[in-house]
N, C-alpha and C positions, 0 to 999 in steps of 0.2 A: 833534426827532423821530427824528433817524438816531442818537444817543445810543440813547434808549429802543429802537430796531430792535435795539441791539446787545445793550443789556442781558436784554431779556426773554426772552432765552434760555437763560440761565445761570440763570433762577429760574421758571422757567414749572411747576416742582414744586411749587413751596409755596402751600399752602391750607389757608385755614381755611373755617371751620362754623358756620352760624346756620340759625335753621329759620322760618317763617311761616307768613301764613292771608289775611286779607279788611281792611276796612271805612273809616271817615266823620272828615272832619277837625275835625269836632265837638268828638268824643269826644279823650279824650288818647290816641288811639291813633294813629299815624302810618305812612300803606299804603302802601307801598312798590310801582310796579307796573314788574316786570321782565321781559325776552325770557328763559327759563328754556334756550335753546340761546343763548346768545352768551358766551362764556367769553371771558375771564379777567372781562368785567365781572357778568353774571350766569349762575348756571349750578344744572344738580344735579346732584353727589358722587357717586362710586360709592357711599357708603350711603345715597344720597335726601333728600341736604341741599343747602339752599338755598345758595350759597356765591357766593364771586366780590369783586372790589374794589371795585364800587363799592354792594355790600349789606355790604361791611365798615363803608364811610364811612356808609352812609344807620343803619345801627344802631348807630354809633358815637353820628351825632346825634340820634339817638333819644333815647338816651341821656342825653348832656345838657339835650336838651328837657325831660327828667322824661316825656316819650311810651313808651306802647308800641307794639317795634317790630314791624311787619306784614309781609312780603314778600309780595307776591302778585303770582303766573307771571301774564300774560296772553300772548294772540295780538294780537302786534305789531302789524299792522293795522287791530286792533281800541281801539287804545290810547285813540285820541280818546272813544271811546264809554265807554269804563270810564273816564275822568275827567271824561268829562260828567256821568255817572248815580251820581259820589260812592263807585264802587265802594274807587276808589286816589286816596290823596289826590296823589301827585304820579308824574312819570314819572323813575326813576332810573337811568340801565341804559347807558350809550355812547351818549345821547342826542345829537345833533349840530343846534344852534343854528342854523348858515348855513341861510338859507330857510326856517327856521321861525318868525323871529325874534317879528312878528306874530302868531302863533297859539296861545304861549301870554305866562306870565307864567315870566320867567327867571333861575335863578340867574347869577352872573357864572361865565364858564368856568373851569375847575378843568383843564382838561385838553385837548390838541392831538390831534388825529389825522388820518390818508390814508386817502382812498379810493384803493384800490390795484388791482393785476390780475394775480392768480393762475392760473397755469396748470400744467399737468401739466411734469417735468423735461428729457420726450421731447419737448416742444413746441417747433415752430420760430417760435414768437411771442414776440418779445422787446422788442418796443416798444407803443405803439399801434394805430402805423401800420399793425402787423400782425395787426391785430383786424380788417380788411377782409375781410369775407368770411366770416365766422366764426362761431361761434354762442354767445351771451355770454348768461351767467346772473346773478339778481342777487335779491335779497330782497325780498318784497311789499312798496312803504308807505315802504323804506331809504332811507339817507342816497344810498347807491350807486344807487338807481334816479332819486335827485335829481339826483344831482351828472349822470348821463346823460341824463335829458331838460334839464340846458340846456345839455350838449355835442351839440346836434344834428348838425356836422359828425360828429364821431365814430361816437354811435349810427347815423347813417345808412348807416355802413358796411357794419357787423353784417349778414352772414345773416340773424341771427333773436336778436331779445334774448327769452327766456322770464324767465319770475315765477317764484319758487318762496316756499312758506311760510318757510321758517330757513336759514339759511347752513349749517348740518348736510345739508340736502338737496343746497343745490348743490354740495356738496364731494362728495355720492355721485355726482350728475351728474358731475363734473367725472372724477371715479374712473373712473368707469363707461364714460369716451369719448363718451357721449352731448353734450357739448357742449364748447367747445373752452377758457372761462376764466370765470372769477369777476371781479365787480368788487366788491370788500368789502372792509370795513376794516380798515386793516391789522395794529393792534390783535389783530383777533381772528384773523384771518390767520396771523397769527404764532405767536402759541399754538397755532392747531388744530395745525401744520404741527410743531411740535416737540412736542407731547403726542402728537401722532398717531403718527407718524412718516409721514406720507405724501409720497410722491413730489412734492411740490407745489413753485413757486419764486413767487416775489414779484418783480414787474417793476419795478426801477429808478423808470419812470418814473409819475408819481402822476397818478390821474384828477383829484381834488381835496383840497384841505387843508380841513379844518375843525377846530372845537373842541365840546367836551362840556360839556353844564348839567345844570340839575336844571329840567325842566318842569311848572310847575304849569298848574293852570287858568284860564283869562285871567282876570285883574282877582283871581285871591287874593293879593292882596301881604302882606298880615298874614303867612302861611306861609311864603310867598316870605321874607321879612326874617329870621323867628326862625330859618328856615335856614340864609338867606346868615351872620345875624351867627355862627352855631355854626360854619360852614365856617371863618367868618375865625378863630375863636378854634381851631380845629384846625391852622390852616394858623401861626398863629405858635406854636404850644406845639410844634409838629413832627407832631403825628398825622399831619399828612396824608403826611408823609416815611416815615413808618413805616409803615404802609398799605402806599405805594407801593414802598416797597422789601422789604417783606413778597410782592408779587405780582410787580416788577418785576426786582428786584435795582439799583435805583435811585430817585431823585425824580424822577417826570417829571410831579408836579405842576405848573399854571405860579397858579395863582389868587396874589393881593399879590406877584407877582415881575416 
């Protein structure tokens, strides 16, 4: 993981372009449902295109499905509903397995990440420890408001933990002085903070480790497999290297490694 910290900085430029819309895993269409603010993995373009790494991978396999590819933005905390009601055939986007493992149906991990804690540069919070007293923000529904209700020591600390809808939001909270750190992934952390250029740092020490899947809806295995087998045959031909080194300037794939 501390590889990938180092690399994605030297490539957090490079991007590509794909565009989408809705629908049913019926049809040969395959719906991709993503956070349209979570960058590098899904995001939208200064010209209004769907973009990001892992709607590179999902239209990749699209692709070799013989499917067409769908992308469709949802509200994150709404994810469950739009895969209940057949809107999005799976969830694609820095998805994070730990504690979900049970509620849906899952690709094998493809990818590592930290829940981290972001704070402003002038900030004298440099550990944890120093989150006492403070007032810590975190994404609806997120891996990050996971990984802090079962750190109850920790969150007990906190002032005040608020919600916010996108990690776009709490970065303007955090800008703004209105509350004193982020706990997000570091992932995407990382990108905002060098795309951005904002006064932001990343604290050493990690809330929680997890990894990323592709979530379907409980019990579609049939999807669940023509995926997984497409992932593998990406992952030995190199796509998936190239992908990641397209967004990362490295492989920090880990899926057959």
């Amino acid at each position: 993981m501390k590889k990938f910290v180092a690399t994605v900085l030297a490539a957090a430029s490079l991007i590509g372009v794909f565009a989408g819309c809705s629908a049913q895993t019926g049809s040969k269409k395959f719906v991709v449902g993503f956070d349209s603010e979570f960058p590098p993995m899904g995001f939208v373009d200064d010209q209004g295109n769907y973009v990001g790494f892992d709607l590179d991978l999902a239209q990749e396999a699209a692709k070799r499905m013989g499917r067409e590819y769908v992308a469709q933005p949802i509200a994150w905390d709404s994810k469950d509903q739009e895969l209940a009601s057949g809107n999005i055939d799976c969830i694609w986007n820095g998805f994070t397995i730990s504690g979900r493992e049970d509620k849906y149906t899952w690709s094998e991990a493809y990818m590592s990440n930290d829940q981290v804690v972001v704070v402003r540069n002038d900030s004298d919070i440099a550990s944890l420890a120093d989150l006492a007293g403070k007032k810590v923000v975190v994404q609806k529904d997120s891996s990050g408001l996971a990984a802090l209700e079962e750190n109850t020591d920790l969150t007990s600390s906190f002032a005040e933990l608020i919600q916010v809808d996108t990690y776009l939001n709490a970065m303007m909270e955090l800008e703004s002085g209105s509350v004193d750190a982020i706990v997000m992934d570091e992932i995407v952390a990382r990108y905002e903070i060098q795309t951005s250029g904002k006064a932001f740092t990343v604290l050493d020490e990690a809330v929680a480790s997890e990894e990323y899947g592709v979530g379907f809806l409980l019990g579609n295995n049939e999807l669940r497999d023509e995926v997984q087998k497409t992932l593998e045959e990406m992952a030995a031909d190199g796509t998936l290297a190239q992908i990641s080194n397209k967004w990362f300037g490295s492989d920090v794939t880990i899926l057959n490694k």
